[in-house]
C-alpha positions as CSV (number, residue, x, y, z in Angstrom):
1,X,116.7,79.1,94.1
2,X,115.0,80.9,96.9
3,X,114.1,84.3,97.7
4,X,112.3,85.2,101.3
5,X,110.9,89.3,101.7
6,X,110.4,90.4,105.0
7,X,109.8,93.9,106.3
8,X,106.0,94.3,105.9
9,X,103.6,95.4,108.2
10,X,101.5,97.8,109.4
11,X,102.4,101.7,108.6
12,X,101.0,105.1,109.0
13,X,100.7,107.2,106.1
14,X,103.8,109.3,105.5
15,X,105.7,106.9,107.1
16,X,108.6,104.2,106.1
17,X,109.3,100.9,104.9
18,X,112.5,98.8,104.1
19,X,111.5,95.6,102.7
20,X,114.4,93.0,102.1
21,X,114.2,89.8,99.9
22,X,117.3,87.4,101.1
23,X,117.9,85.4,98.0
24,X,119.7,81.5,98.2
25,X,121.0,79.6,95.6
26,X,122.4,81.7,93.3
27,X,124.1,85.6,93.4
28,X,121.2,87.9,92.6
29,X,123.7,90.6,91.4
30,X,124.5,88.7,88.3
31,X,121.1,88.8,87.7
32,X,117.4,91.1,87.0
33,X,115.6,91.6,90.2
34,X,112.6,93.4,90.4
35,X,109.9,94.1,92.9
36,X,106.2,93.8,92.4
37,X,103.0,93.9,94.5
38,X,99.6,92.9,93.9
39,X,96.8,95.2,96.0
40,X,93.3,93.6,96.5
41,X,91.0,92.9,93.4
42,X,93.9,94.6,91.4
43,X,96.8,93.2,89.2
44,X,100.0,92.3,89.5
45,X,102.5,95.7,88.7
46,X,106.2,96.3,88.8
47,X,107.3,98.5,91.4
48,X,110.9,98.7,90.4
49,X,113.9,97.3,88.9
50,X,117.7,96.9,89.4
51,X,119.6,95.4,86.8
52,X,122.9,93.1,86.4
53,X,125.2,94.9,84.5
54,X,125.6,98.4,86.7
55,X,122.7,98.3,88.7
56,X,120.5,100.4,86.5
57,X,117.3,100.8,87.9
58,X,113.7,101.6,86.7
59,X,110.8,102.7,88.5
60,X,106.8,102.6,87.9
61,X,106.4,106.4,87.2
62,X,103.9,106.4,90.3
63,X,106.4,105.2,92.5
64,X,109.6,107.7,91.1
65,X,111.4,109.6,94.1
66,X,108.9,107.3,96.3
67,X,110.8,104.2,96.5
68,X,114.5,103.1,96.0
69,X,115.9,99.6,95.6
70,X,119.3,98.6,95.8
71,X,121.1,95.4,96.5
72,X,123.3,94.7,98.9
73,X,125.8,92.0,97.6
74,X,127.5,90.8,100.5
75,X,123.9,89.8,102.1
76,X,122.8,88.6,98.7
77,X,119.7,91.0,99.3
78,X,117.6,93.1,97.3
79,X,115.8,95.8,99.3
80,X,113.1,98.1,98.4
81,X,113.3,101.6,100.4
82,X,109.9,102.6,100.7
83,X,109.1,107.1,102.0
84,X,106.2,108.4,102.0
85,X,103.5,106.3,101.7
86,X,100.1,106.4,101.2
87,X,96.8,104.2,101.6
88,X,97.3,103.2,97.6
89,X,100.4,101.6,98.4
90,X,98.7,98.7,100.2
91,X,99.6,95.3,98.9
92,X,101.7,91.9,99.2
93,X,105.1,92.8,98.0
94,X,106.6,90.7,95.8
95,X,109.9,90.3,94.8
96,X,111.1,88.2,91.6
97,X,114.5,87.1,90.3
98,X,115.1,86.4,86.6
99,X,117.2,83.7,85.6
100,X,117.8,82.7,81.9
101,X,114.2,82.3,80.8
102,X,112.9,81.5,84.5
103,X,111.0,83.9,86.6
104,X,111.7,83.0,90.3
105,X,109.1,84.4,93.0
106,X,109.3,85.1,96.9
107,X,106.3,84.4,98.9
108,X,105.3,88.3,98.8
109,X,105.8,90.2,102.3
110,X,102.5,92.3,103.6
111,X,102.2,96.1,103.5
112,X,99.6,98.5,104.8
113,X,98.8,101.5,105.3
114,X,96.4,103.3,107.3
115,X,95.4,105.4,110.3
């Protein structure tokens, strides 16, 4: 199992994102994937979540009509939309598969924001 995020960098605020996490291994539509991030001095939080069964997804309620994610099964990729954002939504972006009882990380992709 692998999972690899890329799309990070540098943005203004009010501007755009699309982060990607390309997983190997296993199909990540037959499973939870979710995306976290982790800003400096702060905690790990869930950004959002897609589900298996349907695709249901969930949102931190900071982050609703901010951010989308989605999968895109023929890449085998999960991708996190990202509009709009701000200064706060600085941090290493995470994204985590869950398999059985197994939590399966990336190795977090870089995002910042600022003038």
């Amino acid at each position: 199992v692998q999972l690899v995020e890329s799309g990070g960098g540098l943005v203004q605020p009010g501007g755009s994102l699309r982060l990607s996490c390309a997983a190997s291994g296993f199909t990540l539509s037959r499973y939870p994937m979710s995306w976290y991030r982790q800003a400096p001095g702060k905690e790990l939080e869930l950004v959002a979540v897609i589900r298996s069964a349907g695709g249901s997804t969930n949102y931190a309620d900071t982050e609703k009509g901010q951010f989308t994610i989605s999968r895109d099964n023929v890449r085998n990729t999960v991708i996190l939309q990202m509009n709009n954002l701000k200064p706060e939504d600085t941090a290493v972006y995470y994204c985590k598969a869950r398999i059985a009882l197994n939590g399966y990380w990336g190795q977090g992709t870089q995002v910042t924001v600022s003038s």
